[in-house]
KOLPA-563978 format. One record per residue (C-alpha): x, y, z. Coordinates in steps of 0.5 Angstrom, whole numbers, plus 500, padded with zeros to 3 digits. Layout:
% residues N
XYZ/...
//
This chain:
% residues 874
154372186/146372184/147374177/153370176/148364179/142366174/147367168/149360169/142358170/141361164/146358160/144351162/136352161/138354154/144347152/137343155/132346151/134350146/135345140/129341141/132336136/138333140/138327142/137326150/142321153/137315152/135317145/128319146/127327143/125331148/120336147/120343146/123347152/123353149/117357145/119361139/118368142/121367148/127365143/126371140/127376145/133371149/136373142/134380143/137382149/143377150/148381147/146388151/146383157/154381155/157387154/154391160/155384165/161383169/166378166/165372170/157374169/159375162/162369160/157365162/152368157/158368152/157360152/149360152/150365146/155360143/150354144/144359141/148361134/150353134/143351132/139358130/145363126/145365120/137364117/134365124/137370128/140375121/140380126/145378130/152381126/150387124/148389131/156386133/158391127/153397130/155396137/163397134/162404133/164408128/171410127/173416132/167414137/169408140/168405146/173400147/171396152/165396148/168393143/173388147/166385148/163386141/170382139/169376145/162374143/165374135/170369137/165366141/160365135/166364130/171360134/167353131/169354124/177352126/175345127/167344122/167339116/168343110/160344107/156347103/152350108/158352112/161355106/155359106/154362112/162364112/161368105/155371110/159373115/165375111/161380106/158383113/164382118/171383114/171391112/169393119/174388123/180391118/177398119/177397127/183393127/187399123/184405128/186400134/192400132/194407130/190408136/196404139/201409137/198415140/196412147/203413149/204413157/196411159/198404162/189402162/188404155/194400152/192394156/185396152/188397146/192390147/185386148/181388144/188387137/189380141/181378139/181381133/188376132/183370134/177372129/182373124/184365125/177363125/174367119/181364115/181357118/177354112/181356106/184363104/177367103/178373098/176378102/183377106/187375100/186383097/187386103/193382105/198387104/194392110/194385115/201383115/203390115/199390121/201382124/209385123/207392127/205388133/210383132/216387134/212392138/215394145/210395151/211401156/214397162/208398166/204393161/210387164/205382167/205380175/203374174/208368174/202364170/200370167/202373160/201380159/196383154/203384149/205377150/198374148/198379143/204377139/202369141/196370136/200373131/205367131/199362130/196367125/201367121/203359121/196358119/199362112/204358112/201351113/194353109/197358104/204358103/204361096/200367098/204368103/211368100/212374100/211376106/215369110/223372111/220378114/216375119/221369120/226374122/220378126/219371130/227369131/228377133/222375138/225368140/232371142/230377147/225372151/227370157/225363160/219366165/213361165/208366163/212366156/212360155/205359150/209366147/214362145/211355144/207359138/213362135/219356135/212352131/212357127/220356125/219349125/213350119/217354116/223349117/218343114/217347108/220348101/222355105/227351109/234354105/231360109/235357115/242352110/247357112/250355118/251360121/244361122/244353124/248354130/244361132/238357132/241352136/245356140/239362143/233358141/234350142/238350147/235354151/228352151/231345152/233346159/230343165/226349169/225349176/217349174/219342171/223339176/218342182/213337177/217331177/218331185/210333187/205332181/208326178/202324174/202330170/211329169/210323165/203324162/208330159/214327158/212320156/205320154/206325149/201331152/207337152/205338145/204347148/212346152/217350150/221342151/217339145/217345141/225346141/224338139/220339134/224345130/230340131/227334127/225339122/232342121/235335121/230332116/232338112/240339113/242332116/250333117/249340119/244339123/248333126/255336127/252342130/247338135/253334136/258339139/252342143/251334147/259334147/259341150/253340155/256333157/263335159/259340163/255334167/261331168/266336171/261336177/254331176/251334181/251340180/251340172/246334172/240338167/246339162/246332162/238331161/238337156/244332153/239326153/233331149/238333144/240327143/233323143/231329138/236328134/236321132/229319132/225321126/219315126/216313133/209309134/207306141/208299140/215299138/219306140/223309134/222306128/226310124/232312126/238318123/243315121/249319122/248317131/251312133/246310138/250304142/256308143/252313146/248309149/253305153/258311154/252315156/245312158/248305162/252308166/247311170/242305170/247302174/250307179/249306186/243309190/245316191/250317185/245320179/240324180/233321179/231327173/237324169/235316171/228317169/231320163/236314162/230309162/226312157/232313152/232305153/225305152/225309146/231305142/229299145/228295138/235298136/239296143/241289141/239284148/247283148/248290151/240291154/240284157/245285162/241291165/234287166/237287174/238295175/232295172/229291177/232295182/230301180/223300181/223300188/226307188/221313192/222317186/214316183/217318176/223313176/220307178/214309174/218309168/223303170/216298170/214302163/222299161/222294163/215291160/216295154/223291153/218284153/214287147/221287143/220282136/226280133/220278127/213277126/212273133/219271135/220275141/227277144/227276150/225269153/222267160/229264162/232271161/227274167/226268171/232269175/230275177/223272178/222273186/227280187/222283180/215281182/217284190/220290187/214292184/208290189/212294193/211300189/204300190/206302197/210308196/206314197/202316191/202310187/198306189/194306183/200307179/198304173/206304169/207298175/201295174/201294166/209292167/206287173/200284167/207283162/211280167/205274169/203273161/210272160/212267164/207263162/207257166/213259170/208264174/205258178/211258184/209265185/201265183/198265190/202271193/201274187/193273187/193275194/196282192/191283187/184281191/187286196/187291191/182290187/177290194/181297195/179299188/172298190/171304193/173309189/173306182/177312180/183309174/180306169/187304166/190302173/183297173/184295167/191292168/189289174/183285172/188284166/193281171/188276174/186274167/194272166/195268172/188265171/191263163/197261166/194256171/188254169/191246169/193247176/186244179/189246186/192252184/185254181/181252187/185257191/184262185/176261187/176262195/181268193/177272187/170269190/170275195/171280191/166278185/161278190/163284192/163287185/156284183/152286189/156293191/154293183/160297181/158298174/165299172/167293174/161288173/163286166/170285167/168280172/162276167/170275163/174273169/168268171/167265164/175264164/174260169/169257167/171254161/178252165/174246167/176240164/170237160/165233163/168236170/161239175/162246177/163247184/156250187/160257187/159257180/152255180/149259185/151266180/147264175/139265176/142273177/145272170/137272168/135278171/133283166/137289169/143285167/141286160/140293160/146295161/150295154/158294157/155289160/152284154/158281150/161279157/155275160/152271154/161269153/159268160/152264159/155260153/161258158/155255162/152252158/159248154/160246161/155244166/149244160/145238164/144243170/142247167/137244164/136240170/133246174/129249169/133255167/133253159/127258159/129264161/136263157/132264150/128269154/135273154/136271148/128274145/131280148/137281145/135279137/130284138/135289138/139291131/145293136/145286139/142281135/149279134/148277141/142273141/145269135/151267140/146263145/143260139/149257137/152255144/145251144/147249138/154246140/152244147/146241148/142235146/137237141/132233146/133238152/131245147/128242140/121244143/122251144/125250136/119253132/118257138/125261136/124260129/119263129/122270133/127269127/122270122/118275125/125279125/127277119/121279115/119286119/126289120/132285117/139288116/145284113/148283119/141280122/140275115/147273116/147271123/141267121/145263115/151261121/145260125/141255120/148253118/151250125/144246126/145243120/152241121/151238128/144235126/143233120/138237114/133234117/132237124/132244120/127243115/122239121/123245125/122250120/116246117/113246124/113253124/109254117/109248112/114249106/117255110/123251110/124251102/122259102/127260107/133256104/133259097/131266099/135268105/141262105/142262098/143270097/145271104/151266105/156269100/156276105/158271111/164273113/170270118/174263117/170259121/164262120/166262112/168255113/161252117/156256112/159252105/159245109/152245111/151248104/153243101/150238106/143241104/145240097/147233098/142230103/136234103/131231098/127238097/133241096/136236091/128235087/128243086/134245080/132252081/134252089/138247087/142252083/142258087/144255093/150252089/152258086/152261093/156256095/161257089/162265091/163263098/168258096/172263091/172269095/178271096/180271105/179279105/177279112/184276115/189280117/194278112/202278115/200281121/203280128/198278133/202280139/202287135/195287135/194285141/199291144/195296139/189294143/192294150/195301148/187303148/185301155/181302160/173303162/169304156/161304156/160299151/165294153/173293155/176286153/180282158/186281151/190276157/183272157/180272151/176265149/179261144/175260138/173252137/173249130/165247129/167242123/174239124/173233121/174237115/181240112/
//
């Protein structure tokens, strides 16, 4: 316990100080920790330590080892390989644990290599390591596995042998993960014999693994051979041509004789891989016969397609993992997934074969399912995959399948096979093959018309107040996923009047969801409740209290243990909804304020990080809900002095949402705020943010809130004052972005009040600085400006300068410059709007991608409307 302890020290004190160039986690570079002479005799004694330490001890040092060669390997540490090598031994004077260690630290060391950039410094470094490391790994590997052949019944020395050929397999992915190296290309024919021997190798029955979740050293081995070989076949398919039917038939020999014990599954998952590359590939008449059609299908699909008892004691007690498997997508190492995949390579290549062969495996399956449903229910889950694998050939998350095999009929199947058990009564389908029903709906979604989905609205709603976490889970994921459909770019298929009768039984089902054990923070439930109130739009007033009172609840409870970020996100979603879909309704919105208050004040003085620019977004749409020249309840007003406090501001989630929020007081309670003094600390959060390059964007926002908000009487003594931070800026540290915001910025005021009040303020500052400022900034930086709006504004000032400012009109040089930047403008084609996008798409895109994010998660249901500063003008 004390060398494992000092081990993990150790590794911890080199990941801090080792590398004095890394970055700390608030940017500063932190000093050196590490002398070089400590470094030199770390990097002495650490490889002895690993290979004479036990194994937990071991990995420890394996990953400070790791982290050392990450900043020092090749130029400072020249020593390390040829130590690994000597430390190998020579042939005939091994010691094989020795080597298993060697083996473990060079997989450590080259493991980086699978995922690097590809460099000129990393292409050096490999043809190092390759010219000192790939002889002595082929010699030992063939020592090794001769050594196999003469171990015979001595079970320990096997398992040695085993280990150490199932590392050397890992090296081997490293060293070849870039491209196909030279030294591997020659000596291929000594590899692939060496890769087929391990393949069809059959360990002594002492070697059969005890462990349910652990393969035997056999099975690993085999497993890193499969991934091996498919590197070839996806990097160097010419090269390794002659080498494919051999192994093609090794891994189809291998996939027929393994049984469906958990501890094989990463065994078979690379195998079945294997076959779907070589599927995909130009390889793939390997597999047009169709009898080799219907023994893939038959002894490898199908059975790796079942529903194991491991699968089913996931669905009933860790639904969270079930269906970030099954309907997230993270099963990508199953057995499930990878019988799907090698399916869809096979159909894409061979449609009709494929197609007709699957075909009668679905008939078979579900004859079985209805001679006795609950006996036979997994013959019919199987069915449901088979089906789904076969017929999608393009999904997105957005819309379900996109793309679809012709030759299924997805609606016969569908009505025949899928709606049925959507309707059963309670107790008559078992929940698997339920759950499996919603998500073929869920996926087929754009291709099941509403005449036949449409009536099944009310099962649906019936489903999510099942018990089974999965089924009601996936019945709010279908149902809010049937919203989304678009028959066209914003014409969505189904309306408010269809979920408006099943208003009060949908809004009940689902909160009561929440209350079954489990899913309390059901996430699934959550988003379909925030697609369920944006939906109904104005129709969601009868129901908004009672749903806010839920929500309130919810999210003081949340307060606690802040613990799903995807789940908050939804929630706040949901109130940012309901607060759109009211915000007429001044009764309604006074009762959203004694509701949502409580929990606000909560957030902010309990200082829930996670939530507080969630609330800054939901007080500025509630803000903004105010008719104009409403006063704000002194609820509001009482928040704002904190809104000031520098604290607020150091936190970077926190930015964008407070200065909406700043601005949100200013457009409707400006007089107040002026009134009692706080103008002075607004522009102090304004000097603060256009210091930053990262957030000048931000400060400019206030300016231009100012600029539209308030009477130039109440700030245009402080306006030499903000020129003159805008002008240190500019001239000390400008970037692009800076001189743009400064052109909308300069722009807005001249639109709003004339040309006049630019040039007098700037000439307050210095005079005929507005003159330098008009023809060296606005004239060159205006044609960069971009977005509709902002486009818009920058031109009619412009041509306001030009039309109605006599120093301008009295320069033809100026005159000219600003002129052709106006014209530049003008002609610019709209590259930066989406051109035939659907919003409703983008903004789905969006939401796919929720949740708590350190810079700043945007309220999409609360988003701000973008206000025309000249409307007057077409």
């Amino acid at each position: 316990m004390t060398r494992q302890s000092a081990a993990v020290t150790f590794k911890n004190m080199v990941k801090k100080n080792w590398d004095p160039s890394e970055p700390d986690e608030v940017g500063a570079v932190k000093p050196v920790g590490t002398s070089e002479g400590e470094k030199t005799r770390c990097r002495g004694a650490i490889v002895g330590l690993m290979l004479r330490a036990p194994k937990l001890v071991s990995a420890q040092l394996s990953e400070a080892l790791s982290i050392i060669c990450a900043v020092d390997f090749p130029e400072r540490w020249e020593g390390l390989l040829p130590e690994l090598v000597q430390r190998l031994g020579s042939a005939g004077n091994r010691d094989f644990r020795d080597v298993a260690g060697v083996l473990t630290t060079a997989n450590a060391i080259f493991k980086r290599y699978r995922g690097a950039m590809k460099t000129e410094e990393l292409y050096k470094e490999l043809k190092y390591v390759l010219d000192t490391f790939s002889k002595p790994l082929l010699e030992l590997t063939l020592e090794v596995s001769a050594a196999l052949d003469a171990s015979g019944a001595n079970v320990e020395l096997t398992r040695q042998l085993l280990q150490c050929l199932r590392l050397i397999c890992r090296v081997f992915y490293s060293l070849n993960s870039q491209e196909l190296p030279e030294v591997f290309e020659d000596a291929m024919a000594g590899w692939m014999g060496v890769f087929h021997k391990f393949l069809t190798y059959q360990a002594p029955p002492g070697l059969a693994s005890t462990d349910d979740d652990k393969a035997s050293e056999a099975d690993q081995l085999k497993a890193a051979v499969c991934d091996n070989i498919n590197l070839y076949i996806e990097k160097n398919e010419e090269e390794f041509a002659p080498y494919l039917q051999q192994f093609v038939q090794d891994v189809w020999t291998l996939l027929m004789s393994t049984d469906l014990a958990t501890n094989r599954d990463h065994l078979v998952t690379s195998g079945v891989k294997f076959l779907t590359t070589v599927a995909s590939s130009v390889h793939h008449k390997l597999f047009e016969s169709p009898d080799t059609l219907r023994q893939v299908c038959e002894n490898i699909i199908i059975p790796n397609l079942q529903f194991r008892d491991e699968d089913e004691e996931l669905f009933n007690d860790n639904h969270v993992e079930y269906i970030r498997r099954d309907l997230e997508g993270s099963d990508a190492d199953t057995r499930r997934r990878g019988a799907c995949e090698l399916v869809k390579a096979l159909t894409a290549k061979f449609p009709e074969h494929v197609t007709s062969a699957v075909t009668g495996y679905v008939s078979s399956l579900l004859a079985q399912y209805s001679a006795d449903p609950k006996k036979f229910w997994k013959a019919k889950d199987a069915a449901i995959y088979l089906v789904m694998a076969l017929t999608v050939r393009s999904k997105s998350l957005v819309k379900g399948a996109t793309e679809t095999n012709d030759l299924v009929n997805i609606i016969d199947f569908f009505n025949q096979h899928i709606a049925p058990e959507l309707q059963a009564a309670k107790g008559a389908s078992h929940a698997v093959v339920r759950a499996d029903a919603l998500k073929f709906l869920t996926m087929f979604r754009q291709q099941i018309p509403k005449t036949i989905a449409g009536p099944l609205l009310p099962a649906i709603v019936q489903l999510l107040a099942t018990d089974e976490n999965v089924v009601h889970s996936y019945a709010a994921n279908c149902f809010e996923r049937l919203l989304t459909v678009r028959d066209g770019p914003g014409v969505p298929r189904y309306v408010s009047g269809d979920i408006a009768p099943l208003s009060q039984q949908l809004y009940t089902n689902m909160f009561h969801a929440f209350t079954i054990p489990d899913s309390a923070e059901n996430e699934y439930v959550m988003k379909c409740v925030m697609r369920v109130v944006a939906f109904s739009g104005a129709d969601v007033k009868p129901v908004a209290t009672i749903c806010l009172q839920q929500l309130s609840g919810m999210l003081l409870e949340l307060c606690k243990n802040p613990r799903n970020p995807t789940f908050a996100h939804y929630l706040f979603e949901s109130v940012a909804s309901l607060v759109k879909n009211v915000s007429n309704e001044a009764a309604l919105m006074g009762q959203f304020e004694q509701l949502l208050f409580p929990a606000y004040q909560h957030v902010l003085t309990a200082d829930v990080v996670e939530f507080t620019p969630y609330v800054f977004q939901l007080l500025a749409q509630m803000i903004e809900s105010y008719p104009a020249g409403a006063t704000l309840p002194e609820s509001y007003m009482a928040i704002f002095p904190a809104l000031l406090t520098p604290l607020m501001w150091d936190r970077r989630a926190n930015v964008t949402p407070l200065v909406r929020l700043l601005k949100a007081y200013l457009t409707k309670n400006s007089q107040a705020i002026v009134a009692s003094g706080h103008l002075q600390g607004v522009l102090g959060v304004f000097q603060k943010l256009v210091s930053s390059k990262a957030q000048d964007h931000q400060g400019f926002y206030i300016l231009n809130s100012f600029v539209e908000s308030l009477a130039l009487d109440a700030w245009a003594p402080f306006l030499p004052t903000i020129w003159s931070i805008l002008f240190q800026r500019q001239q000390t540290s400008r970037t692009p972005k800076f001189s743009r915001c400064l052109v909308v910025f300069t722009s807005a005021l001249c639109v709003k009040h004339g040309p006049s009040s630019v040039m007098d303020s700037m000439n307050k500052v210095q005079q005929g600085i507005f003159d330098m400022i008009l023809e060296n900034v606005v004239a060159v930086d205006i044609v960069g400006v971009t977005g509709k709006t902002e486009r818009k504004l920058t031109c009619v000032a412009a041509l306001k300068f030009l039309t109605e400012c006599p120093p301008v009109v009295d320069r033809p040089g100026a005159f000219a410059k600003l002129l052709s930047g106006v014209v530049q403008q003008c002609i610019k084609p709209d590259d930066d709007e989406p051109v035939g996008e659907d919003d409703d798409a983008l903004l789905e895109e969006l939401e796919a991608n929720a949740g708590y994010a350190a810079s700043y998660s945007k309220l999409t249901q609360g988003a701000v409307k973008e206000k025309d500063p000249v409307p007057d003008v077409v």
